[in-house]
VOLO-817381 format. One line per field, with one value per residue (C-alpha): residue in one letter; x, y, z; residue number from 1. Coordinates in Angstrom, 1 decimal, decimal comma, padded with zeros to 4 digits. Layout:
BEGIN
res = (A;...) .
xx = (X;...) .
yy = (Y;...) .
zz = (Z;...) .
n = (NUM;...) .
% end
This chain:
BEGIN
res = (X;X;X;X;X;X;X;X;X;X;X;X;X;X;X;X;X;X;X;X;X;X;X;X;X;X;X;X;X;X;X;X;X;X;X;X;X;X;X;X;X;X;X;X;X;X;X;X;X;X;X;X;X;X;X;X;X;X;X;X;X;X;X;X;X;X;X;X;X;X;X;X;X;X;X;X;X;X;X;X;X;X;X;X;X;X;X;X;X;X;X;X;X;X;X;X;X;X;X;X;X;X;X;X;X;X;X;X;X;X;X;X;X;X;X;X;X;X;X;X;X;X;X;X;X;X;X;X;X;X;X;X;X;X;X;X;X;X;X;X;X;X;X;X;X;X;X;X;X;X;X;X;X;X;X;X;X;X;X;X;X;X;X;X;X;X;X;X;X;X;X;X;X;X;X;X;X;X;X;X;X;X;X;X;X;X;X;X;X;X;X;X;X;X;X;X;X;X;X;X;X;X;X;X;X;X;X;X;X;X;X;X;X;X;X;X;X;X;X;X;X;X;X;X;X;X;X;X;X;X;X;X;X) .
xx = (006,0;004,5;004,8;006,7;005,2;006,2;005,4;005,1;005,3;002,2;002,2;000,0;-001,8;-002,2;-005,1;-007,4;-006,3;-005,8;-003,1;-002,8;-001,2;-000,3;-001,0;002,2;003,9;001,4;001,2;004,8;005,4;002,1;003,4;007,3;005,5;005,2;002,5;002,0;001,0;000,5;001,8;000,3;002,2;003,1;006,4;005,4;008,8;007,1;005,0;007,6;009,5;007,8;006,6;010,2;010,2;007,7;007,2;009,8;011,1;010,2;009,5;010,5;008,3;008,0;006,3;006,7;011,0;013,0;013,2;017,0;016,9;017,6;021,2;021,9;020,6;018,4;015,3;016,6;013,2;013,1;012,6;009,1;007,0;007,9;006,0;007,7;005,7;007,3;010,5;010,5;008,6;011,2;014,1;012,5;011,9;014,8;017,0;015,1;015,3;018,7;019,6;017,6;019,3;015,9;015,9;015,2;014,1;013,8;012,2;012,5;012,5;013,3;016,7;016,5;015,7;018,3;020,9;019,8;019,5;023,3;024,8;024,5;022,9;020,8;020,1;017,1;016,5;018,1;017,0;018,5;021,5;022,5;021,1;021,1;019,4;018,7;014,9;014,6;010,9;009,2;005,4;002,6;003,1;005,4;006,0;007,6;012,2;013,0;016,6;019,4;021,8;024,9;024,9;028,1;029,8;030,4;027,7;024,8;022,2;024,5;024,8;021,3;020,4;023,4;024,0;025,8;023,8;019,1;016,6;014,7;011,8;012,1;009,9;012,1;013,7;015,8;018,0;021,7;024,1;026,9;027,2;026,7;029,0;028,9;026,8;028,2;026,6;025,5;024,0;024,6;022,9;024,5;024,5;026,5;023,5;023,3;020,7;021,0;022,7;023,7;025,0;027,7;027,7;023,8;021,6;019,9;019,5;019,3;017,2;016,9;015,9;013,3;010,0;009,7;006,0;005,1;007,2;006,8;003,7;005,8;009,3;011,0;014,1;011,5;010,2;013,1;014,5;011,1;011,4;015,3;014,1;011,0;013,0;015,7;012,7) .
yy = (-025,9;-024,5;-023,5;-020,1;-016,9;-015,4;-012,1;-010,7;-007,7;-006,7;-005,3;-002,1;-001,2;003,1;002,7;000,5;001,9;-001,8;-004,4;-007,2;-010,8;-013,3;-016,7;-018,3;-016,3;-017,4;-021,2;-021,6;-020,6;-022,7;-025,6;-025,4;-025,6;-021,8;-019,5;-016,5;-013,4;-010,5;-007,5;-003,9;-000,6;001,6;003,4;003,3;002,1;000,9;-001,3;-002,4;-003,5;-005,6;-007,1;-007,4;-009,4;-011,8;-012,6;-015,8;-014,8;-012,0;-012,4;-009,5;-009,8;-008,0;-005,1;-001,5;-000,2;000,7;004,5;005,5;008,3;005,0;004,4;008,4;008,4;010,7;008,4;007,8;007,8;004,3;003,7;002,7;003,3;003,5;003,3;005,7;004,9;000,6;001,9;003,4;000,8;-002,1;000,1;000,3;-003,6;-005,1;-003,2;-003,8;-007,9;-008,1;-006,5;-009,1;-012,1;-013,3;-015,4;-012,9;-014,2;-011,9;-012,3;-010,4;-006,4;-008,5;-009,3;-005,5;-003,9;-006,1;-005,2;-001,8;-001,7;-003,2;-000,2;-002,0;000,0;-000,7;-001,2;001,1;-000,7;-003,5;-003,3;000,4;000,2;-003,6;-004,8;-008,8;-011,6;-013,0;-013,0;-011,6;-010,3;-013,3;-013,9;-016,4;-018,6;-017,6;-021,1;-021,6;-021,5;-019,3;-018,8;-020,3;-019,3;-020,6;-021,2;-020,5;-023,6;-023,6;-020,8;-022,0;-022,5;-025,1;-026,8;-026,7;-027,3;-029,5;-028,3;-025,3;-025,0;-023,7;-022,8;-020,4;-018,0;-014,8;-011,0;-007,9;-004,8;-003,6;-006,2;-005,9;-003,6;-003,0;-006,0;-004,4;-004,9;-008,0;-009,9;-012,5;-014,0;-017,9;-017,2;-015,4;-015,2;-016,4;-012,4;-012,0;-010,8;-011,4;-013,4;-014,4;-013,2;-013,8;-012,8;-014,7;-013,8;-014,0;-017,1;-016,5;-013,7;-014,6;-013,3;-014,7;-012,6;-015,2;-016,2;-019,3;-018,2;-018,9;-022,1;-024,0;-026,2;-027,5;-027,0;-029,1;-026,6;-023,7;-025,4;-026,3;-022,6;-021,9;-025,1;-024,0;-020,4;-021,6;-024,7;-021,8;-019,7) .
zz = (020,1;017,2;014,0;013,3;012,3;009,3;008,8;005,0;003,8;001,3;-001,6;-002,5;-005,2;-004,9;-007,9;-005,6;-002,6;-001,3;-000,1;-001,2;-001,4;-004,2;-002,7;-003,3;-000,9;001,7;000,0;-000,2;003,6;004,8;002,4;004,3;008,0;008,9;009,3;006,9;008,1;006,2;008,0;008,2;006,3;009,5;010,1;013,7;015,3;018,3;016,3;014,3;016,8;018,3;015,3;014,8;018,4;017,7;014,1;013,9;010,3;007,7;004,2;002,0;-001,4;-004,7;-006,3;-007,0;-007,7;-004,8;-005,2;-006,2;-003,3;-001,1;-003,0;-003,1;-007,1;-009,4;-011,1;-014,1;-017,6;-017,2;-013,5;-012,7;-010,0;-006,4;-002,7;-000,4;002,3;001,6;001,0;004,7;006,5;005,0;005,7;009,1;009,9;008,0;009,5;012,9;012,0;011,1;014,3;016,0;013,5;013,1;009,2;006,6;002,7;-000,1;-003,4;-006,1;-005,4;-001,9;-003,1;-004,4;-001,5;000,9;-001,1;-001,0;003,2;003,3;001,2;-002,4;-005,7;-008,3;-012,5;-012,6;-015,6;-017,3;-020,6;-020,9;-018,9;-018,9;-022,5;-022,8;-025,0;-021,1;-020,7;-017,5;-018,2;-019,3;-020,0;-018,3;-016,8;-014,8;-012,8;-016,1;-016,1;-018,9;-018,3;-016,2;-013,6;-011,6;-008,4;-006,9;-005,2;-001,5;-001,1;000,9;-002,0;-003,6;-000,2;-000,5;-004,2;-004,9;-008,3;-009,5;-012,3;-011,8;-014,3;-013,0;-013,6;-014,6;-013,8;-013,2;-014,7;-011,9;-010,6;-008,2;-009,4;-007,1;-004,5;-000,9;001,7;003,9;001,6;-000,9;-004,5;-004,4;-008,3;-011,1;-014,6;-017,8;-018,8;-015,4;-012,8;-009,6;-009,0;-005,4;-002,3;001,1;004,1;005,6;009,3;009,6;010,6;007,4;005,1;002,0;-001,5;-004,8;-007,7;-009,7;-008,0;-006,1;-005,2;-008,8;-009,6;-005,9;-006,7;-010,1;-008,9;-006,0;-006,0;-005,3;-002,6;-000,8;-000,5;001,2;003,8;004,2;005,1;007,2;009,0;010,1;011,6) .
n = (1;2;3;4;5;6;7;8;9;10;11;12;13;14;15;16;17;18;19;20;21;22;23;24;25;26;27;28;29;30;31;32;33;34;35;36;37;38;39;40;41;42;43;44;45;46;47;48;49;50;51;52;53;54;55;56;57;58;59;60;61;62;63;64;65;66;67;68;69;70;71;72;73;74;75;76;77;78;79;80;81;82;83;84;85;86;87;88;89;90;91;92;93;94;95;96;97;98;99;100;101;102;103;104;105;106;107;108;109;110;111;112;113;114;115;116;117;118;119;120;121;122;123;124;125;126;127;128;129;130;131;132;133;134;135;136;137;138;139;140;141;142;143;144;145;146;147;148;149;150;151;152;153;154;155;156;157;158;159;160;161;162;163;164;165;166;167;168;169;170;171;172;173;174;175;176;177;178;179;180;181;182;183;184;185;186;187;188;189;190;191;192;193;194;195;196;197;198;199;200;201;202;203;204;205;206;207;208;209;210;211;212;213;214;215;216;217;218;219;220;221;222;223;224;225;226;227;228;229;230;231;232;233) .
% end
């Protein structure tokens, strides 16, 4: 049998007109046993769907703000900069992947955007609406912890970590506001983010707000969320 294909959602850059990838997203899949592939943006459902059927797992990345029209809110000053045309294709496949059960991960605007697709909201900025001495927008490197959080015990990251308690990286301005429905926390920051997220009745959707893709090749907790994701595709 082999490996799984994991397909991962790009990130765009509307100045260079290009996609593009940062290699720990490919790295950290290829180093857990799977193989990355970068998928196309398309709102074609028929393509989606059966990228849906045979990609073995999806990996929802970071990037550009959700846009607030997704969680029935006006931009506030301080949101930044959205992709319509990501905001529909994800809405599109995650909700076409879930349907399916096949194992979802989220990083980032990941855990953003899940929460998003299951009925949650968002900060549209933390430092204006959720002000904290928490640095949650730190400076390179950014493999290095910078703030901790607590993993919730019983949840399915401590099972896996074994400690309720995770440094972690830090590079984000929105972050989960109000928890959606049918997903549960397994971390929260000491300034009382969520900072990871689950849902209960699924193989395996899960999405942590910090960035394993930076920390994996120094961090052993980073890499085991991405062989726990990859080993349930």
């Amino acid at each position: 049998m082999g490996k799984p294909l994991i397909g991962i959602v790009p990130l765009i850059d509307k100045e260079k007109e290009s996609y593009w990838m940062l290699p720990g997203y490919m790295e950290g899949v290829l180093q857990a046993g799977g193989i990355p592939v970068m998928l196309p943006f398309i709102s074609d459902e028929v393509i989606l769907e059966q990228l849906a059927d045979e990609m073995n797992g999806f990996l929802f990345t970071g990037g550009q703000d959700v846009s607030p029209t997704f969680y029935a809110e006006s931009p506030s000053p301080m949101c930044g900069e959205c992709c319509e045309g990501r905001d529909e294709m994800e809405n599109i496949l995650f909700r076409m992947a879930y349907q399916k059960d096949k194992p979802i991960l989220g990083i980032c605007r990941g855990i953003q955007f899940i929460n998003v697709a299951m009925g949650g909201t968002l900060y549209q900025d933390l430092p204006t609406e959720h002000s904290s001495d928490i640095e949650h927008h730190q400076m390179p490197p950014y493999d290095r912890p910078v703030h901790s959080v607590k993993i919730i015990p019983d949840s399915p990251l401590y099972r896996l970590l074994n400690t309720e308690k995770l440094m972690v990286n830090s590079y984000h301005h929105q972050a989960v506001k109000m928890l959606a429905p049918q997903t549960s926390v397994m971390a929260i920051s000491e300034d009382e983010i969520i900072e990871a997220l689950y849902v209960p009745k699924k193989k395996f959707v899960w999405a942590v707000q910090w960035h394993p893709e930076f920390s994996f090749a120094v961090d052993e907790n980073s890499r085991r969320i991405f062989k726990e994701f990859v080993s349930h595709c």
